[in-house]
C-alpha positions, 0 to 999 in steps of 0.5 A: 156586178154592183148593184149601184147607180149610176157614176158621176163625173170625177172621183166621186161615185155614188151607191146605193143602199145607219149603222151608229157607233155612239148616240147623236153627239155635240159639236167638234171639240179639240183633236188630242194625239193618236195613242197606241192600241193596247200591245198583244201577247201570247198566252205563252211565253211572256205571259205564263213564263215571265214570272220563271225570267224564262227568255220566250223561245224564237218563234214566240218571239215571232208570234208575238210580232205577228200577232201586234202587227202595229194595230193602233186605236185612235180614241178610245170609248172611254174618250167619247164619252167623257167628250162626245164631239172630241176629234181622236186624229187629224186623217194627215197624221195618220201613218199609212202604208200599202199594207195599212188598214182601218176604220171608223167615222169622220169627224162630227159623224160625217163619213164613214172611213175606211182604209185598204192597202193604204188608200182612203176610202170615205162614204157620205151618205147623200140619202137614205139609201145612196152614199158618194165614195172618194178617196181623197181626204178633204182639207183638216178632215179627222175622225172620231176615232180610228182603228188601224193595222200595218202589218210587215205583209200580208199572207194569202190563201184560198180557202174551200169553201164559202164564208155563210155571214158573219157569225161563220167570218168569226168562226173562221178567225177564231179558228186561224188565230192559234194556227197563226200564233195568236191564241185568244188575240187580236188579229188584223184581216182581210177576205177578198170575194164575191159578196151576197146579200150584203147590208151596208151602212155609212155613218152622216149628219143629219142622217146616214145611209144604209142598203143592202148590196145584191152582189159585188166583187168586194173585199172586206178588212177588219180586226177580230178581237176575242179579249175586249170589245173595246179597244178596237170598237167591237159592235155590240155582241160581236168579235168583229168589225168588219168594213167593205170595199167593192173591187170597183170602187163605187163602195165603202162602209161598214158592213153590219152582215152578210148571206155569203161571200164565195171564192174567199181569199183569206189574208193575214199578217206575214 
């Protein structure tokens, strides 16, 4: 059970409860085109061995494609600060599929956007501490910028114990990366659960919103990232980010912590 208010008519729900990427910014500026994230390697094969001409073997190969698994930045830091209001993508142009996730803010700051299996979630705030949820992108809506991931598949199992807030989550993923194949890079993922004591926050102009959700049945997304806190918008002093969708709908947003998440699914690229 969420705890939220109540839900309106139509698409849209509300819930209750700032998480800020940059400052206050100027007025929108011209959108540029989408440009791909940076591409991982592994630590072996092309990258120690490259020099040798020493062809990687198969499963490196393999490694290395489960490891990129089409993770793209839209934007980058770098752009934003040269121009604060400067539009990375249009959400039209964005290539979605049902395995796609992302995230990040809407245009002027206006919505925080998040992706799960292909379908947009965007939280508005309507208070300090409500937001509304749709998930059908307004006529010429855009983003700051955006970080998504389409793996081929994703592969699912149950894990033993609970995730006991974010340090623990990047524990986790740091731990599964090298099993996956990928030592020391980046890595898409998704943990379904129920989720406790979790804080929340959409992004908004004049003010965004933020709260805190009791307990919900919730999947989070993301992308950890142990190489560079910025290619793929990494919270200050984290490895994470991490973007929260309730199992019924009524929430999205950017999940800043959490005490628990219980009955953990963990999902990574196939």
């Amino acid at each position: 059970m969420t705890a939220l208010v109540s839900t309106p008519p139509g698409n849209t729900r509300v819930w209750t409860g700032q998480h800020k990427y940059f400052p206050r910014t100027h007025s929108r500026g011209p959108e540029i085109q989408p440009r791909p994230g940076v591409r991982v390697l592994p630590l072996l094969g092309f990258t120690v061995f490259a020099a040798c001409a020493t062809p990687a073997p198969p499963s490196e190969v393999m490694a290395e494609a489960v490891c990129a698994s089409a993770i793209h930045a839209f934007g980058s830091r770098a752009d934003l600060q040269a121009d604060p209001g400067r539009v990375a993508v249009s959400l039209s142009k964005v290539p979605v599929s049902e395995t796609t996730i992302g995230y990040g803010p809407g245009s002027d700051y206006q919505a925080e956007l998040t992706l799960l299996d292909g379908v947009w979630q965007i939280a508005r705030a309507t208070g300090p501490k409500s937001a509304v949820n749709v998930t059908t992108p307004g006529e010429g809506a855009g983003a700051m910028f955006l970080v998504t991931a389409s793996p081929e598949a994703w592969k699912t199992r149950a894990l033993e114990t609970p995730v006991n807030g974010m340090a623990a989550l990047e524990a986790l993923l740091a731990q599964a990366a090298p099993s996956h194949g990928c030592p020391g890079e980046a890595i898409p993922f998704k943990l379904s659960g129920t989720l406790m004591g979790g804080e929340w926050s959409v992004v908004g102009r004049p003010a965004g919103a933020a709260g805190r959700i009791e307990q919900a049945d919730v999947t989070l997304i993301g992308i950890f990232d142990p190489a560079d806190p910025d290619r793929y918008f990494m919270p200050q002093g984290r490895k994470i980010h991490v973007h929260v969708v309730s199992n019924d709908g009524q929430l999205s947003g950017h999940l800043n912590d959490f005490e628990a998440l219980t009955n953990p699914s963990l999902a990574l690229p196939q």
